[in-house]
C-alpha positions in Angstrom: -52.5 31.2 -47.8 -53.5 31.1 -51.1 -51.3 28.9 -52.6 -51.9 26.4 -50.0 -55.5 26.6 -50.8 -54.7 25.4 -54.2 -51.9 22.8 -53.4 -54.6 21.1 -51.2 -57.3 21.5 -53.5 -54.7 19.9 -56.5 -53.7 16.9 -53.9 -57.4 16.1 -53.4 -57.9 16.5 -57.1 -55.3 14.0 -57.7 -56.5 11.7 -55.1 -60.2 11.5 -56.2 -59.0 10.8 -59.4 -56.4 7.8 -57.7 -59.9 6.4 -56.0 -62.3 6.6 -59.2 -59.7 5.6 -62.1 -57.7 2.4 -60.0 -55.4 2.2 -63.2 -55.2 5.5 -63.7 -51.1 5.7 -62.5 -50.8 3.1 -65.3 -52.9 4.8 -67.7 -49.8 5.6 -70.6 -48.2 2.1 -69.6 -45.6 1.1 -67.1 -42.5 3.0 -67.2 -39.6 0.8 -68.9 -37.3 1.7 -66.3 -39.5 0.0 -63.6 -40.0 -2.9 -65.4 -36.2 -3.6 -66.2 -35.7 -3.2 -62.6 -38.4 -5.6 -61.2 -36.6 -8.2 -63.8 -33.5 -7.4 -62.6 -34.5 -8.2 -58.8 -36.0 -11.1 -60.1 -33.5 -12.4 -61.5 -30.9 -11.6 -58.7 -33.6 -13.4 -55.9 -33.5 -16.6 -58.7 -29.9 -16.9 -58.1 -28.9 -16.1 -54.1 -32.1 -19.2 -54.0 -29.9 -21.5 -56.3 -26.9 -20.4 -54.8 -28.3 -20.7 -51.0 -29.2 -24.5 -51.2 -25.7 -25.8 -52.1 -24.0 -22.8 -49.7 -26.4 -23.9 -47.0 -25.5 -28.1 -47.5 -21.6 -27.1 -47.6 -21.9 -25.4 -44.4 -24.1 -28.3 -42.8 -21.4 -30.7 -43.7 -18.8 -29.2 -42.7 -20.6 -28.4 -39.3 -21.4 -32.1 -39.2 -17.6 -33.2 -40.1 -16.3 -30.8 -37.3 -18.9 -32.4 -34.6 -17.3 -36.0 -36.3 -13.5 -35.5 -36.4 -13.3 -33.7 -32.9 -11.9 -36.2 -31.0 -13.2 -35.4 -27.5 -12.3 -31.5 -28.0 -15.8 -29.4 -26.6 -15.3 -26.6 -28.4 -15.1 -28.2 -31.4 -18.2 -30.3 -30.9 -19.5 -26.4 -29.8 -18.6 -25.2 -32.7 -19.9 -27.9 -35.2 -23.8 -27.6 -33.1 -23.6 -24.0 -33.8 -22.8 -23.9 -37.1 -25.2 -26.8 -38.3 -27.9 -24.7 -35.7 -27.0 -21.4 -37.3 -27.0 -22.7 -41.2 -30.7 -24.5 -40.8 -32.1 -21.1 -38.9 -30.5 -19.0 -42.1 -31.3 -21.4 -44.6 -35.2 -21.7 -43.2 -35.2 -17.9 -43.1 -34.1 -17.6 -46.7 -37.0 -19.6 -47.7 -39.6 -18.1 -45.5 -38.4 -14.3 -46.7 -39.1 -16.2 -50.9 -42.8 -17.4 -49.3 -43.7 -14.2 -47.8 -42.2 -12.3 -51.0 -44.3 -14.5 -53.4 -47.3 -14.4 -51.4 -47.6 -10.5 -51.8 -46.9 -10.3 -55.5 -49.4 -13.1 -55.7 -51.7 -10.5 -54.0 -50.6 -7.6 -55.7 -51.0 -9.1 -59.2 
C-alpha cells in the first residue's frame, strides 16, 4: 500500500512537470537514435512515392492494352476494367495516406 502511494505520487510528479515544462521530454536534446530513424522513414516514404507513379502508369497501361487487344473475350475486357479500377483506387490511396501523413507533421512541428 505504500509503495503504491509513492508510484502514484511519482506518476503525478512526472506529469505536472510534462504539463508546466512542454519541452521538458526534450530538455537534454532528441535522442540520435530517434532522429536517424524518422530520416530513415523519410527517406523510405520518398521512394515507395517515386516508385508508385511509374508502378501505378505500368499497371494502367497494361490494364488499358488488355481491355484493347481482347478481341471480343469478356473476361478479358473484365479483367482490363478491374485492373485499371483497382490501380487508380491504390494509386489515389497512396497519395491520400502522403496528404494525411504531411498534414500531421505539419501540425506537430
Amino acid at each position: 500500500m505504500k509503495y503504491k502511494k509513492i508510484f502514484i505520487s511519482f506518476i503525478f510528479l512526472i506529469f505536472l512537470l510534462y504539463i508546466a515544462y512542454p519541452n521538458f521530454s526534450y530538455a537534454w536534446g532528441e535522442p540520435e537514435i530517434i532522429s536517424k530513424i524518422q530520416s530513415a522513414f523519410e527517406k523510405i516514404e520518398e521512394w515507395l512515392l517515386k516508385i508508385a507513379t511509374p508502378a501505378a502508369a505500368v499497371a494502367v497501361g497494361t490494364g488499358i492494352f488488355m481491355k484493347k487487344f481482347s478481341f471480343g473475350d469478356e473476361e478479358k475486357i473484365r479483367t482490363g476494367k478491374k485492373i485499371v479500377r483497382n490501380t487508380l483506387f491504390s494509386y489515389g490511396f497512396i497519395l491520400a495516406i502522403d496528404l494525411i501523413l504531411s498534414a500531421i507533421k505539419s501540425l506537430i512541428s
